[in-house]
N, C-alpha and C positions, 0 to 999 in steps of 0.2 A: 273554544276550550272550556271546560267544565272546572268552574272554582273548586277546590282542595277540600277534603272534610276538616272541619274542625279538630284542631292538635289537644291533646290533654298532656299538659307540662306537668309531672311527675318529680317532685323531692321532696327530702324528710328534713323532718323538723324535732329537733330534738329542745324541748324542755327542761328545766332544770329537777324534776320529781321522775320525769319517765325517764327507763334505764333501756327501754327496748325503743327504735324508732318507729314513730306511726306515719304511714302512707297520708299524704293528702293530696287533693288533687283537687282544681280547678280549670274549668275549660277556658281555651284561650281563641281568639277570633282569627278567621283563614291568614291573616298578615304575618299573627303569633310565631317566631321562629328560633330555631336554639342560636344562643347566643355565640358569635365568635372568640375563641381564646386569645385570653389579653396576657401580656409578659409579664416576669418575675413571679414570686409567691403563688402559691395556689390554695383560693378560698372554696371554700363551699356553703354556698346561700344557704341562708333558713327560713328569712321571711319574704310573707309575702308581698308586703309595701314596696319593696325594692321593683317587684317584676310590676304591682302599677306607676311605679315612677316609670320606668323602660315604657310601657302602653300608654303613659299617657305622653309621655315626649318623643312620639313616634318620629315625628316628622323632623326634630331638632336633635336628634341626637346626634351626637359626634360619630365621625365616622370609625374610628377604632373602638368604640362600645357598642357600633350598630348591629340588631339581631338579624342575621341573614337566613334566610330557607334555603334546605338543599336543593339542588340544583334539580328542575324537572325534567323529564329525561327529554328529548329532543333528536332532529337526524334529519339532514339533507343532502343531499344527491347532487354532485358537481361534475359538470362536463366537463373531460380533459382528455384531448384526443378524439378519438374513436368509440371511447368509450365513458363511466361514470365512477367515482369513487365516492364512498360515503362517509358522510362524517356526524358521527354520533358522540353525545355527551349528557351525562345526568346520569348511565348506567350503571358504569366503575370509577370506583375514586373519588367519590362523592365528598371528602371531608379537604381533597385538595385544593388550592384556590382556584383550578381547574385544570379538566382534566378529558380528553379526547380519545375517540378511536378513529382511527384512519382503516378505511378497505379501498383496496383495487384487486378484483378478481375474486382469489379465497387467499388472499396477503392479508393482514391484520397487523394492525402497531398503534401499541397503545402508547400515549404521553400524556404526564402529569406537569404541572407547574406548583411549588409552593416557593413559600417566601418569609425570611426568621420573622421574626416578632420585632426584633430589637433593630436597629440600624448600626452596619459595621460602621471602623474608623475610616472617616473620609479618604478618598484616593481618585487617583485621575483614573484607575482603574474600574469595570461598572465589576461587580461583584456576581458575578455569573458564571456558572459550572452546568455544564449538559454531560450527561450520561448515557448511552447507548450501546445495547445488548441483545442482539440475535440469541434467545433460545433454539436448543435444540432439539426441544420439546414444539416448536414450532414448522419442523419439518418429522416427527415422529420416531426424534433418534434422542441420544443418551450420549451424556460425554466418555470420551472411551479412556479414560485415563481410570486410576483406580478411585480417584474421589469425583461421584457419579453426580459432579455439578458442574456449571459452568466455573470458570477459575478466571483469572487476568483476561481486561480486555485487550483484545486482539488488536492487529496493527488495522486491520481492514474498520474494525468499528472505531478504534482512535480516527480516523479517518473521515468516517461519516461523522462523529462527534464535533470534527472542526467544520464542517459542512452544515451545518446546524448551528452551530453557534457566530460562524464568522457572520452570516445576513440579520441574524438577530440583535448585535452587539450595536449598529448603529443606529436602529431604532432605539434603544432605549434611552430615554430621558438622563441629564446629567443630572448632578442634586442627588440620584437616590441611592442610596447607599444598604439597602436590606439584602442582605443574602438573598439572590432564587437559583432556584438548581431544575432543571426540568431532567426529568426520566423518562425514556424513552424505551418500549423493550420491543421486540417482536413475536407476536404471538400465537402469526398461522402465516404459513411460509409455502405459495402452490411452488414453486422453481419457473413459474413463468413472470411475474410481477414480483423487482427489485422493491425491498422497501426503503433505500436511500431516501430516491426523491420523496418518496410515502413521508417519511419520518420527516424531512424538513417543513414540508407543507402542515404535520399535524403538529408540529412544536409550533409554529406562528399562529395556529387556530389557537392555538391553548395559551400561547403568550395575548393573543388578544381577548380574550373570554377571562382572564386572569387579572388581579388586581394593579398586575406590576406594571404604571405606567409605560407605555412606547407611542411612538410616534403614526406609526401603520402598521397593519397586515402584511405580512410577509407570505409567498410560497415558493415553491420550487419543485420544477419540472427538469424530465432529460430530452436531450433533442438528440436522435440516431439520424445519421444518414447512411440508406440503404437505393444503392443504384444512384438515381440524383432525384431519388424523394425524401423530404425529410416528414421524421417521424413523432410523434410528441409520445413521451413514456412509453420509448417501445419493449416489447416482450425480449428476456434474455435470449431466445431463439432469433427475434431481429438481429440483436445484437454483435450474436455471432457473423453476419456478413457486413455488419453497418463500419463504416469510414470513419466516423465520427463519436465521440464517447463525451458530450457536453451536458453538464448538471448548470441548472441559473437557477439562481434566487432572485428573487426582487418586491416590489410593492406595484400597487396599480399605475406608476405613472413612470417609475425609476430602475434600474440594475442595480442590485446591491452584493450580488456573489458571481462568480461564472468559474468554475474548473470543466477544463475540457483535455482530452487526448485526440490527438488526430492523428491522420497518414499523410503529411505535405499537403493538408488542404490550401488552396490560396485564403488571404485577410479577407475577401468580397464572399467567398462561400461561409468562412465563420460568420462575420455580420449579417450574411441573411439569417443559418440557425439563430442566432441570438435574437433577432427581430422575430422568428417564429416563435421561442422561448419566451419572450417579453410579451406576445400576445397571448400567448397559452396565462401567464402567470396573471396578467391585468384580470384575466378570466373568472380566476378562482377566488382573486380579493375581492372582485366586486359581488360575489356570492357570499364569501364568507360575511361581511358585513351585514347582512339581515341577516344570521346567526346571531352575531356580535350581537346589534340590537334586540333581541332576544330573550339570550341567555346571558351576555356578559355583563361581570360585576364593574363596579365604580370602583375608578382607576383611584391608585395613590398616592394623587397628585400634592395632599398638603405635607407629606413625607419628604419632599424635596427640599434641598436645604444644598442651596449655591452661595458659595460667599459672598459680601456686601459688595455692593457695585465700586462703592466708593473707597476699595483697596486697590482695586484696578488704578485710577489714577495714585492712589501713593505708590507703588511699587515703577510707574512708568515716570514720574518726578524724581524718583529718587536712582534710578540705573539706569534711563532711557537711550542717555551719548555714550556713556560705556559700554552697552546691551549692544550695540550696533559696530562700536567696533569688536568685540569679543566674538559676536558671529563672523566675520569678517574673516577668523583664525582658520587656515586651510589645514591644519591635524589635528585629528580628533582628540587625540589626548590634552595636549595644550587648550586647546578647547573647550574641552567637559570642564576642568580645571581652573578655568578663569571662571566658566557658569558656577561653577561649587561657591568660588569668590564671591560672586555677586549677590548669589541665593545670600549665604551667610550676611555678606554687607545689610543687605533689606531686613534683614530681622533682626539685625543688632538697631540698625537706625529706629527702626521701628519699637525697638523696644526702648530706646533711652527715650521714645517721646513719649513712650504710655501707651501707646496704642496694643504691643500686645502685652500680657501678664499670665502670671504661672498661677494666683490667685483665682481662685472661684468662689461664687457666693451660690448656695445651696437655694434654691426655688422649690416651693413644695408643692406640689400636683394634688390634688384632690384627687384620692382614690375611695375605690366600693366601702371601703372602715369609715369611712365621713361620711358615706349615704346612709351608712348602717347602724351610726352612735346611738339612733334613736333608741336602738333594742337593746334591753339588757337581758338580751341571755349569750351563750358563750358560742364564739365563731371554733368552728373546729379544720383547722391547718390538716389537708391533704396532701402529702406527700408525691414530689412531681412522680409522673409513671403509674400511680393510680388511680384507676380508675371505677368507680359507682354507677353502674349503669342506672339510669333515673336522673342522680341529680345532676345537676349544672355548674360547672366547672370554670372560673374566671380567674385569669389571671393579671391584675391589674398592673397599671405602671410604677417605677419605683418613682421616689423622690429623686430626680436629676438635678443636675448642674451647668449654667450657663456661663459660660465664659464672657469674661471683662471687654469687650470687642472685636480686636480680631484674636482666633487661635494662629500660633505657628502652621496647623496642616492647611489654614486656608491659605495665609501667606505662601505655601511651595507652590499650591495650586495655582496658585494667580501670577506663580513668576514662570509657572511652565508656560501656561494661556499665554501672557506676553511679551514669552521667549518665541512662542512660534510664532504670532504676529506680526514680527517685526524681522524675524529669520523670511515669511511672505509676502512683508511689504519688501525688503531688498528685492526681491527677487521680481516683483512687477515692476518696480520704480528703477531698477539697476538695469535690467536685464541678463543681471549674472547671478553667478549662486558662491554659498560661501564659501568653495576652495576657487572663483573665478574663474570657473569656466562659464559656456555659453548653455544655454537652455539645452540642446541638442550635443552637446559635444559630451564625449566617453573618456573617462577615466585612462589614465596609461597602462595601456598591459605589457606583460610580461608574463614569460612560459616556458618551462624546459622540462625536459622526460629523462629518463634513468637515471636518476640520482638514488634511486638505489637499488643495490648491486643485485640482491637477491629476491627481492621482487617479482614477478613475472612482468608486470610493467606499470610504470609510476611516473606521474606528471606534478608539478607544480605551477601553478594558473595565478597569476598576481593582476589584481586590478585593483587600482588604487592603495586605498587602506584596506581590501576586501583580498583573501587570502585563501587557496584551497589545496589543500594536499590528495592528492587522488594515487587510489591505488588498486591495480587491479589484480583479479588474482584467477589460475583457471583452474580446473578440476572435470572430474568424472560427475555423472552422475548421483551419487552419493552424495556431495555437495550442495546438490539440487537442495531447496528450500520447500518444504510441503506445507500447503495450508490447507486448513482443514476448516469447512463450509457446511451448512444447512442442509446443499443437496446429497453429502454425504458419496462424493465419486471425488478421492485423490487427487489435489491439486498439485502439481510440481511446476517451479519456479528455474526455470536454468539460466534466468540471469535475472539480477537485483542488487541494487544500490542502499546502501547504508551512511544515514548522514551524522554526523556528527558534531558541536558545536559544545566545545569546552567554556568554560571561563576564563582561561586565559588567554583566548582569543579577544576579550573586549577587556585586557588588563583585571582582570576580577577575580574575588575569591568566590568558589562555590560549589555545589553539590555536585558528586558525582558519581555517578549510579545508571541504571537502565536510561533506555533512550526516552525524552519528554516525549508530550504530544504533538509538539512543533517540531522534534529533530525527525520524529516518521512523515509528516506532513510532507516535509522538506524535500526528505528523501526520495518518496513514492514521485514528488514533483520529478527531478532530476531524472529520475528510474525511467518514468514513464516516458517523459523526453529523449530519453537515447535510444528506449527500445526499439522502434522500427528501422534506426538502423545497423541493425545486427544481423546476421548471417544466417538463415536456415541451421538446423539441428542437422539435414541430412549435408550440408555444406562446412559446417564446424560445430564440430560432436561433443564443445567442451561445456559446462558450466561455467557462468562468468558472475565473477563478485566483485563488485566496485565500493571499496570505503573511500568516503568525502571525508576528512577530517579540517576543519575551519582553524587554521592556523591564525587568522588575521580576521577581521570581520569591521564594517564602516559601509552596510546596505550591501544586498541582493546578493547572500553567502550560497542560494540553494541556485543563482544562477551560475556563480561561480564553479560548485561543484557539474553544473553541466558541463562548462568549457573542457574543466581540468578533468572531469569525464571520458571526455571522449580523447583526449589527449593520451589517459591511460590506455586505453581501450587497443590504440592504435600501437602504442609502445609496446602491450604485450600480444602483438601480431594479430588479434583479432582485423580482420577483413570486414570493416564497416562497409555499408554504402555513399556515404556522405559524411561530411564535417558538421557536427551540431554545435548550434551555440547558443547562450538565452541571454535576456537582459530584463531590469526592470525598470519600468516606468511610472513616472510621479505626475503629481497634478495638482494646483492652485485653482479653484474652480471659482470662484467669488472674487472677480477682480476689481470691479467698482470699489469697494472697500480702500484699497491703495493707491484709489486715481485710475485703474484700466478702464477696458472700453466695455469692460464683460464677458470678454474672449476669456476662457479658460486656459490658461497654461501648460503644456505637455511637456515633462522635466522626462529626456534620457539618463536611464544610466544614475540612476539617486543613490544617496547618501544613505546615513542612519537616520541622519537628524532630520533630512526632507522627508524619508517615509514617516518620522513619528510626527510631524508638522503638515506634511501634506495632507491632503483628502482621495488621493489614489495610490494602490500597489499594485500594479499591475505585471504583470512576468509572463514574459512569450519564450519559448525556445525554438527552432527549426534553422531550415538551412536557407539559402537564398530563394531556394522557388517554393517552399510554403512553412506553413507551422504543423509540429507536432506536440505542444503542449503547450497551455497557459491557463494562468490561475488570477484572478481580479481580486481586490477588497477595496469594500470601499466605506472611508470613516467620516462619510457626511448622509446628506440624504438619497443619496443616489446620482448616475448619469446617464443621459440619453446617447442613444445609438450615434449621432454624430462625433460624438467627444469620443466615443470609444473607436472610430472610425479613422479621425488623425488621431488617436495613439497607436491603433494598428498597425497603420503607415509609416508613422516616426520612427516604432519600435524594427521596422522591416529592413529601415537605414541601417540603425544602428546594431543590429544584425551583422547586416554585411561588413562593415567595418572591422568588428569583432573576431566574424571567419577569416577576414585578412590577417587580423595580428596573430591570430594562432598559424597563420601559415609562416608565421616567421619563427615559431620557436627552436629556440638554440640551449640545448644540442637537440635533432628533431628528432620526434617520435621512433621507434625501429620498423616498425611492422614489421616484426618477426618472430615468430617464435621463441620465449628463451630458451637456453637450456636449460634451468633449473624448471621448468614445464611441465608436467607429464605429457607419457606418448601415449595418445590413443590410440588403437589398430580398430578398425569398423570391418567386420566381412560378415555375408550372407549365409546360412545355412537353410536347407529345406526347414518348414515350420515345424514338421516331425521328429524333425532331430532333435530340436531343442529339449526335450526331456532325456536324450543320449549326454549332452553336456552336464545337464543338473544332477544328473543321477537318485537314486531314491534318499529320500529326504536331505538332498543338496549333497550329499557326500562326493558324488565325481568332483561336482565344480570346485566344493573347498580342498580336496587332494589335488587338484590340476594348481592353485592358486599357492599352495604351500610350498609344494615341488616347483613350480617356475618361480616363485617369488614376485608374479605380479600385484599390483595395488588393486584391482581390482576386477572381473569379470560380471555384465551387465548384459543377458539375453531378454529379449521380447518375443511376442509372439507369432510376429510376423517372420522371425528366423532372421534379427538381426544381433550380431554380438559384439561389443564394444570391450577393448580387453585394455586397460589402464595399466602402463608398465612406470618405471622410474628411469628403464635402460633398457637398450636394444635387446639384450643379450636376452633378459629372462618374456619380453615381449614376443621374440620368436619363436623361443622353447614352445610356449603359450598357444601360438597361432598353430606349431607343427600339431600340437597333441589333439586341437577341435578341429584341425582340419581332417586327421588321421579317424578321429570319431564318428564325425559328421559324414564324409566321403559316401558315394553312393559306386560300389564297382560293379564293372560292367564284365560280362561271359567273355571272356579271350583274355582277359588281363595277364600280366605277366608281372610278378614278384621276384626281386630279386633280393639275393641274402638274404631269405626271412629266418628266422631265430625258432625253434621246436620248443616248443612250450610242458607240452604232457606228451604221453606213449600210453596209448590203453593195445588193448588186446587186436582192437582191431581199426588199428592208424595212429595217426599221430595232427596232437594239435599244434599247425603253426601260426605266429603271429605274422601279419603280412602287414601292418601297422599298431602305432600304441593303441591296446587296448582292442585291436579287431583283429581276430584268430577264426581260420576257417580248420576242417577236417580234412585232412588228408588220406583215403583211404588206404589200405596195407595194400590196396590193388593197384592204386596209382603210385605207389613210394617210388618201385625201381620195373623197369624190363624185366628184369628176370620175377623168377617165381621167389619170395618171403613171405617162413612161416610165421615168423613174429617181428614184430617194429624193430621189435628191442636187439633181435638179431643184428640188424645192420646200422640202426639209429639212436642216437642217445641224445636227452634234453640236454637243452643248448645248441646241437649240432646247428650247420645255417644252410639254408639249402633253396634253390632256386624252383617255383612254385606256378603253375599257370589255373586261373580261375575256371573251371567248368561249367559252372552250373549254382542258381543260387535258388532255395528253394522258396514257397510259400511264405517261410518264418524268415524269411533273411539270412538264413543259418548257409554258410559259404563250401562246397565244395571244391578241394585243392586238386591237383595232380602236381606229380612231379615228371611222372612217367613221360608226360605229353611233351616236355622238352628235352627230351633226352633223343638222341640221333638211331637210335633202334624205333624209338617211336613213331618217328616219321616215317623209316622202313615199310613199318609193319603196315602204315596206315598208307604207304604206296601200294601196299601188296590188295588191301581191302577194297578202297577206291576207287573209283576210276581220274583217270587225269585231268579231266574238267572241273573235277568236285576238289581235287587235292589243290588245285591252280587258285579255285575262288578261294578256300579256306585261308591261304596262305595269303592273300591278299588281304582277305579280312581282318587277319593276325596282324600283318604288318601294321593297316590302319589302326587298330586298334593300340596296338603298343606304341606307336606315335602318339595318339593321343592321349593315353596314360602318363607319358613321359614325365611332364611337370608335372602330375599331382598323384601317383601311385609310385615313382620310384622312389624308395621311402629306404632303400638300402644304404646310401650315400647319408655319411655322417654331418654333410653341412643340408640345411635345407634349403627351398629353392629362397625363399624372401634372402635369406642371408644370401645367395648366390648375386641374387639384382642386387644385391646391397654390400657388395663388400664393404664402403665404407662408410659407419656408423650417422645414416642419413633420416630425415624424418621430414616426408612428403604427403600430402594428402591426395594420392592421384592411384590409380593404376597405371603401372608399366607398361608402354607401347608396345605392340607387337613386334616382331620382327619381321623382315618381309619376306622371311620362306617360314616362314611359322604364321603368319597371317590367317589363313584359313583353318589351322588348328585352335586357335587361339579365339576368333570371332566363335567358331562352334562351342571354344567353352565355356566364353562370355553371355552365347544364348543359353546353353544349358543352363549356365549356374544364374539367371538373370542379371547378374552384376551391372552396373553405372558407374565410371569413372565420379569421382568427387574433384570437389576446386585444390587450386594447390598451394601449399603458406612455406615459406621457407623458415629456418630457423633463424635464430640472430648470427650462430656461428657458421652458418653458409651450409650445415649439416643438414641432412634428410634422410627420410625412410620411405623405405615404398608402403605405403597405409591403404589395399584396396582391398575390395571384397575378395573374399576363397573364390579359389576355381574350382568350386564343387558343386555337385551336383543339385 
């Protein structure tokens, strides 16, 4: 690589006699580079002695005044899969502590990291926010709303946001307390390469190539399974047949993230994905590292700042026999309560001995104004936010303050640290945990359904101190949830789960407003766990909405909302396939520490206080014979596939136990329909029709919709029509009028009472159903000879009508003549008796088969005939067994398929099948 030309450092120097500033410049040697922005005030240098003091303490200078060069541009090619992604840095974002692009295919995703200047107020919290946003400018579209930008992020990018930040979180160093925020955007989007996995891979390139201390490299890949191959980063096209939907995170040697959706895969088929994941991922870190070495900057290690060791020992002297029985306490609230006590007790003792104080004594830092006394001419104060192209801009530190020994916020710190300590030592020295149960043993459940009335179906799921209110609710189409994507092809959602978690579930005051980035998390977990097993749209045509709302909360609230999930689900007659149910599992991984043997710990079924002390969250959902959903975190360095192999297993236990105690819920589920419901009616029409129903610019559909009073009318193009009523009555109306539309009539038909519409000069229009009127000619009216319609006929008149002839355009020629007893005379007289013998056969057949779906005379119609009483089934009507052969003929004609069948709660039904038309 070819050394850099020489930089010429460019600033003005203002004088106290010159009123204009004069350019100077002095060449600086390839090392020479702009210097990094320091905090508080912003000066602007004048002299030059400053920048030889900088040159001549090249190699000692502090790291927060050292001048770094931007970054040169760079790019290496990583093997994953099948294929190469590239990752490049030096090109865009040059001024961020760093900053990456990620390619697979023609995908692109850029990520930045930077980091404040200042160090936030300590917290057991690391101070980390990731940002992630699909442009739509990335697939060549425009947001379609009237403000032509992207707007709120979307549940799907909150999504990947936590997918990105959860594997990153436990690499970072404790101690450091700087703001960093990484952004993440997308910037070329082909529709065959996801950039999830893209984006988590190039946030750990950027976290490592970045100043902000962490421990490793992190990446993340998806593993598909498609047939019984598994796939690494496969194509959305894979996708679409793959079994399998698993993102993993991890470092070269560890697991640090796993979300996954499956189909009842077994725990042996997850653990291999994940073993191929874990190889794919060790792949990429041992690549990225000779990047690292590189391009990356020196980490920010003297920024770290962990309280003194020797607070550790005062706080465990001074509450260590009370600390021990206070965990001890099996209810959370009592519990927090005595912890509040204790906190409080350590800072009071600790304050009568001196150790902390509210006093500070002011320490003065040497800043750029003491390197620069020597000059007497005047420093001129830039205003933050401008900025001088040329000069050089430093922001020095202020004068701070050191506290008298320990502060109060290291004190909470160190009574959290050894709160959980000793919450781990019970739990390897006891073998129990602090409500006394056994390492493997669940929580007490409890569960009952319709509790309320008006609901469509609603369960309550009680385990432990952990609480979930589930409710479910059905609908039309309508209802459906759209989301709207990159590739720009209408997403609809017919069922989804909405999770919930107030603050008065954990006794607290606090915000409440749109859903967190933890409450969609949650939900989409739950969501996706129940979905496979749901019902086909051609099996149950409803939209299905599930709210979780967290009544109670003491660990694993988004498992709860599975239970009490499916418990709704069932209550409002949805016809699942299976019983779902989830749980989460904990871990002590570091057992030498309390005397174990090294064995790692596998806690069923955790608390609040074991997830925030433990080092695993683990959450499975499925049924006895596999999993369809589960999500890992993990807050130490990582685990290997063994440890994750008995929690799989543990977890599969305590599964089963779980489906048991839901089988006991009292009062039990109804699986049935309520009444407060809607009824759907599903029938088939030719696909041509379907513009007979819509009419021009939708006008039939919304006059059919006003006049019956249904909730709603839903055609597609396949000629299916889904008609959403409230009640039987205007549902029928509904079905009469699209099937009277839609109908295809056949030459011999036979109309009875049809209703005279108009009289022109030469015939007359009747309606032979709503809305389809054929011509009656003056020739067909009557036997005898009529010189004018009007003669013998007037609108309104009702008169019995036989179809003749229909022509090219569909346009329906009537007769009346042809049923009338002269007519057959006449047509004995013309004929011969073979031909009169077949026709009359023909006729016969055919008004048979007419029967149910052209006698349209009769004021009741046929559905309300099957149905005198007020019934709501999803099936077609049996045949009869001297109608059997009419009936199969016009179940081939009209291609209809019986659907599955759901009873209501009140024993009521409806006959719900496709038209018998043509």
């Amino acid at each position: 690589m070819q050394a850099p030309n020489p930089t010429t450092l460019t600033y003005t120097h203002k004088p106290h006699l010159h009123l204009q500033p004069l350019p100077f410049h002095f060449p600086l040697s390839p090392i020479s580079i702009p210097c990094r922005r320091l905090p508080n005030s912003t000066l602007r240098l004048k002299s030059h002695s400053f920048f030889s003091l900088l040159l001549s303490q090249n190699n000692n200078t502090p790291s927060r005044f050292a001048c770094r060069a931007l970054p040169e541009p760079f790019s290496i090619k990583i093997p994953v899969g099948d294929r190469h992604i590239l990752v490049e840095t030096g090109h865009i974002g040059r001024q961020a502590s760093a900053s990456v692009t990620a390619t697979d295919g023609e995908t692109i995703v850029y990520t930045s990291v930077c980091l404040a200047d200042t160090p936030s107020e300590p917290s057991d919290f690391f101070p980390l926010s990731v940002f992630y946003q699909e442009r739509f400018s990335a697939a060549g579209r425009t947001s379609g709303g009237f403000f032509k930008r992207e707007g709120r992020t979307k549940d799907h990018e909150v999504l990947i946001c936590r997918l990105i930040d959860r594997p990153l979180r436990p690499t970072m160093l404790k101690g450091f307390y700087h703001e960093t925020q990484i952004l993440s955007w997308v910037l070329s989007y082909d529709g065959l390469h996801s950039p999830d996995a893209l984006a988590i891979t190039a946030a750990g390139i950027a976290v490592a190539l970045s100043e902000v201390p962490n421990a490793k490299t992190i990446a993340g890949v998806r593993i598909g399974l498609v047939g019984d191959k598994f796939i690494i980063n496969p194509t959305t096209k894979e996708m679409e047949d793959s079994k399998l939907d698993l993102l993993l995170a991890g470092t070269d040697d560890a697991i640090l993230m796993i979300e996954g959706y499956c189909d009842f895969l077994p725990e042996e088929k997850l653990l291999e994905a994940v073993q191929i994941g874990q190889d794919a991922v060790r792949g990429i870190c041992n690549e990225v590292e000779s990047l690292v070495k590189k391009c990356g900057k020196p980490k920010m290690f003297d920024a770290i700042k962990l309280p003194p060791p020797e607070l550790y020992k005062h706080v465990e002297d001074i509450i260590g026999n009370e600390l021990v029985q206070v965990l001890q306490i099996r209810s959370k609230i009592p519990r927090k309560k005595a912890l509040t006590l204790l906190e409080d007790k350590v800072i009071d003792i600790l304050s009568e001995k001196g150790y902390i104080s509210s006093d500070t004594t002011p320490v003065v830092n040497e800043t750029i104004s003491d390197l620069l006394e020597d000059e007497d001419e005047d420093e001129e104060v830039v205003v933050d936010g401008e900025v001088d192209e040329g000069d050089v801009h430093i922001k020095p530190t202020s004068r701070k303050t050191t506290p008298l020994l320990f502060s109060e916020v290291d004190v909470k710190l160190v009574f959290k640290e050894v709160t959980s300590k000793y919450l781990r030592r019970c739990i390897v020295e006891n073998g129990r945990r602090s409500d006394g149960r056994t390492l493997e043993e669940i929580r007490p459940i409890n569960s009952r359904c319709g509790l309320l009335p008006r609901a469509h179906g609603s369960a309550l799921f009680t385990r432990g101190e952990t609480q979930s209110l589930a409710v479910a609710t059905l609908g039309d189409r309508q209802m459906a949830q759209r989301i709207d994507n990159l590739v720009g092809v209408d997403d609809w959602k017919r069922f989804y789960l909405q999770y919930t978690f107030p603050p008065s579930c954990v006794g607290e005051v606090g915000r409440i407003g749109g859903p967190s980035r933890r409450e969609i998390g949650h939900g989409m977990l739950a969501e996706r766990a129940l979905e496979p097993v749901l019902p086909s749209e051609d099996d149950f045509p409803y939209t299905v909405r599930v709210e979780s709302t967290i009544t109670e909360s003491n660990g694993s609230s988004s498992m709860a909302s599975v239970c009490g999930g499916c418990l709704a689900l069932q209550d409002a007659g949805v016809p699942i396939k299976s019983h779902i149910a989830g749980i989460a599992m904990g871990m002590v991984l570091d057992t030498k520490e309390f005397g174990g043997d090294g064995s790692p710990i596998i806690l069923s079924d955790i608390t609040g206080s074991e997830d925030a002390s433990g080092d695993m969250d683990f959450k499975v959902a499925g049924n006895e014979d596999g999993v369809t959903a589960f999500q890992m975190d993990i807050k130490v360095a990582g685990i290997t596939l063994p440890i994750m192999r008995k929690a799989l297993l543990q977890a599969k236990d305590g599964r089963k136990h779980i489906l048991a105690e839901m089988l006991k819920c009292s009062p039990p589920p109804s699986r049935a329909l309520s009444k407060h419901a809607p009824l759907i009616h599903v029938m088939k029409v030719r696909s041509e029709k379907i513009h007979v129903i819509i009419g021009s610019g939708g006008k039939k559909i919304k006059s059919i919709i006003e006049e019956t009073g249904v909730d709603g009318i839903d055609t597609e193009e396949d000629g299916t029509v889904k008609i959403t009523a409230r009640d039987l009555l205007s549902l029928e109306k509904a079905t009469a009028i699209i099937s009277n539309l839609t109908m295809v009539p056949s030459v011999g038909d036979i109309y009875r009472d049809c209703e005279i519409k108009l009289i022109t000069n030469y015939g007359a229009f009747v309606e032979i159903a709503p809305g389809r009127e054929g011509l009656c000619h003056v020739s067909e009216l009557s036997s005898n000879y009529i010189a004018k319609p009007e003669d013998a006929f007037k609108v309104g008149d009702r008169v019995d009508v036989k179809l003749i002839e229909v022509n090219e355009k569909g346009q329906l020629r009537l007769s009346r003549r042809a049923l009338l007893p002269d007519t057959e005379n006449s047509s004995d007289s013309k004929d011969s008796a073979k031909e009169n013998v077949g026709d009359q056969k023909t006729e016969q057949s055919k008004d048979n088969k007419a029967s149910t779906t052209k006698g349209r005379s009769s004021s009741k119609s046929s559905l309300s005939e099957n149905s005198p009483q007020k019934k709501f089934i999803r099936k077609l009507v049996a045949p009869n067994k001297d109608n059997s052969e009419t009936n199969k003929e016009k179940e081939k004609k009209s291609g209809s398929k019986p659907l599955s069948s759901i009873s209501s709660k009140d024993g009521n039904s409806l006959v719900n099948g496709e038209a018998n038309i043509g």
